[in-house]
C-alpha positions as CSV (number, residue, x, y, z in Angstrom):
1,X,-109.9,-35.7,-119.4
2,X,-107.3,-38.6,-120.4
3,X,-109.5,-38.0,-124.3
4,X,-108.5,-34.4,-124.0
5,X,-104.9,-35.5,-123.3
6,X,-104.6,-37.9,-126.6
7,X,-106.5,-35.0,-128.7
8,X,-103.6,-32.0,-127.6
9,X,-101.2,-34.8,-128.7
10,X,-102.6,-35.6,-131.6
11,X,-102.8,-32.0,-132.6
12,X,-99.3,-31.8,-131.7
13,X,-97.6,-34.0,-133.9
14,X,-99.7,-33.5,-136.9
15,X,-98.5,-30.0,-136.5
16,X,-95.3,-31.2,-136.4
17,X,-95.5,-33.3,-139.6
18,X,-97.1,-30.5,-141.2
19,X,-94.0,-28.2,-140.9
20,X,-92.1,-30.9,-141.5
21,X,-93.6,-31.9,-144.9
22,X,-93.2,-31.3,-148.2
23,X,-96.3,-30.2,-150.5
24,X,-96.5,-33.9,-151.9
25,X,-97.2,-35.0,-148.0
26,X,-99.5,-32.4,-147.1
27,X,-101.5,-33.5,-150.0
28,X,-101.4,-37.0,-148.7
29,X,-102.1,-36.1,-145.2
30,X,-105.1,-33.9,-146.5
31,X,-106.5,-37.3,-148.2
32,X,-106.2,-39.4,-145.5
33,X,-107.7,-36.7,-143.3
34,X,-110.9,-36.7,-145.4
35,X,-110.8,-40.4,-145.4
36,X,-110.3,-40.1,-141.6
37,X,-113.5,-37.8,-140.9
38,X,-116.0,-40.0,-143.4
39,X,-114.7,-43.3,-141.1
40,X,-115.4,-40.9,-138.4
41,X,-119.1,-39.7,-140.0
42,X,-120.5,-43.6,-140.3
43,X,-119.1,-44.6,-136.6
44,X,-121.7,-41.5,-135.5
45,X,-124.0,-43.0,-137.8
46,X,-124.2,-46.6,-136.4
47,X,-124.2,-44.7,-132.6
48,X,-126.9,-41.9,-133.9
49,X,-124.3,-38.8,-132.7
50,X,-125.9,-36.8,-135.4
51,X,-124.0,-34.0,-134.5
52,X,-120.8,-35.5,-134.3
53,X,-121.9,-36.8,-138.0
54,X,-122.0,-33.6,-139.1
55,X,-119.0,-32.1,-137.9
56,X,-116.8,-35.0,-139.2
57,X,-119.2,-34.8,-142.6
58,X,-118.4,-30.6,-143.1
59,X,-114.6,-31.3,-142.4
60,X,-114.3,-34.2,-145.0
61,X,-116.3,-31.9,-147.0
62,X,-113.9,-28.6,-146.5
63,X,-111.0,-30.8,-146.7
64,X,-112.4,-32.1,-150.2
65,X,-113.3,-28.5,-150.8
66,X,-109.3,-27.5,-150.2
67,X,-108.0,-29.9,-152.6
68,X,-110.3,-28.9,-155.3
69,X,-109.4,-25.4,-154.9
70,X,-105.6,-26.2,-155.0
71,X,-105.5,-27.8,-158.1
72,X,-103.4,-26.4,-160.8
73,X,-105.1,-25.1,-163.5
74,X,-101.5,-23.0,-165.3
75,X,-101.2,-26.4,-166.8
76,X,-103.6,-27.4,-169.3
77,X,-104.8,-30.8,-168.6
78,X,-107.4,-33.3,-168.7
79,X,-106.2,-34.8,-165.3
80,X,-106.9,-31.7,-163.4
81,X,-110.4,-30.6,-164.9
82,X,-111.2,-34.4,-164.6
83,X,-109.9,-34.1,-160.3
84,X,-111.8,-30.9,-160.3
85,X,-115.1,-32.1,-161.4
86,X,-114.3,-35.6,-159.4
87,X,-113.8,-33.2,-156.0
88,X,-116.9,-31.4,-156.3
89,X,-119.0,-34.7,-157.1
90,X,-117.3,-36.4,-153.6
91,X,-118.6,-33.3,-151.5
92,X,-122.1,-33.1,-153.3
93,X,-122.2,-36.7,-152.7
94,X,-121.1,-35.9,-148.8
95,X,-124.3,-33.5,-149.2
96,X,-126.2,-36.2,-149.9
97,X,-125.0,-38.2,-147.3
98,X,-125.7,-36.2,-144.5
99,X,-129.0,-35.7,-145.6
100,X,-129.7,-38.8,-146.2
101,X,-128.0,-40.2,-143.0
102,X,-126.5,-42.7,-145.6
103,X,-123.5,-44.6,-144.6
104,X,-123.0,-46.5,-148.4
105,X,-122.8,-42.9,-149.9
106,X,-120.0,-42.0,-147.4
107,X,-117.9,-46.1,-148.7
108,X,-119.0,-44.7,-152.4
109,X,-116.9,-41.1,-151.6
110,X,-114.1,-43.3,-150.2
111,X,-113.5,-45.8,-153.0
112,X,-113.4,-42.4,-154.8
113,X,-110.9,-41.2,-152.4
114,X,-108.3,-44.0,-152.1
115,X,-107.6,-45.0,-155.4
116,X,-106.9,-41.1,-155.9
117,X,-104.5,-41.2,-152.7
118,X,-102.9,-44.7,-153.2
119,X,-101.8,-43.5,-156.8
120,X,-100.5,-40.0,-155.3
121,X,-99.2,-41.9,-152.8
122,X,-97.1,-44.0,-155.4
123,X,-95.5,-41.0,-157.3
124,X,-91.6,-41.6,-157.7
125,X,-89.6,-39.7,-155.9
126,X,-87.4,-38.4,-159.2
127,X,-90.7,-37.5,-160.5
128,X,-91.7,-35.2,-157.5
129,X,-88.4,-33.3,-157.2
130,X,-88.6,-32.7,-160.7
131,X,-91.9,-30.8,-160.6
132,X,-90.5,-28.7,-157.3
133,X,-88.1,-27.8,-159.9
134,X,-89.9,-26.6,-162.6
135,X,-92.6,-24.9,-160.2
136,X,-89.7,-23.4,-158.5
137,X,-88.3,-22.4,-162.2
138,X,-91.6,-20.9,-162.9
139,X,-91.9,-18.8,-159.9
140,X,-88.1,-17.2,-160.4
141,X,-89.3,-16.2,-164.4
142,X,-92.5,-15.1,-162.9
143,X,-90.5,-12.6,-160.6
């Protein structure tokens, strides 16, 4: 019961920080998600929850999945066929992992995943607020 407490809490705030956030931030929070759920996926490992495995396994996946599928593709550019191609290898490679109840596969996704996230997480502020502009720019000519 006092699990089921923490978890409506949890859910909670990271609603809150989702209305709260800018598209930058819900990127970041959607990394450190899937990073979450494949910490999550070996702990059932080492403890043989194989069920719990897979649940943390197909959400690290979707999550993967979502920031594929968001990807920009109006601008041309090596980066984002290079993230695209990069996304789909982490969630065959999650494929693999669950299959193969392998735990190194899940640390090879991740040191994938974080050097992704740490430079996203680095991207100047001046640099941000200058893309909402020109996105914003591009939807009012678009209209």
């Amino acid at each position: 019961m006092f699990k089921r407490g923490i978890n409506a809490y949890q859910k909670g705030n990271i609603k809150q920080q989702v209305a709260q956030a800018d598209p930058h931030q819900i990127t970041l929070m959607l990394m450190q998600g899937a990073l979450d759920k494949m910490a999550y996926a070996k702990g059932c490992m080492e403890r043989k929850d194989f069920e719990g495995k897979s649940v943390h396994l197909s959400k690290a996946s979707a999550i993967i999945v979502n920031l594929r599928d968001t990807l920009d593709f109006s601008v041309e550019s090596e980066v984002t066929d290079n993230l695209f191609a990069l996304y789909d290898f982490m969630v065959n490679r999650l494929t693999d992992a669950h299959v193969q109840n392998s735990q190194s596969i899940i640390d090879e996704v991740i040191s994938l995943m974080l050097p992704i996230k740490t430079a996203w997480a680095s991207i100047p502020e001046e640099a941000k607020q200058q893309a909402y502009e020109m996105q914003r720019q591009k939807q009012q000519s678009a209209v």
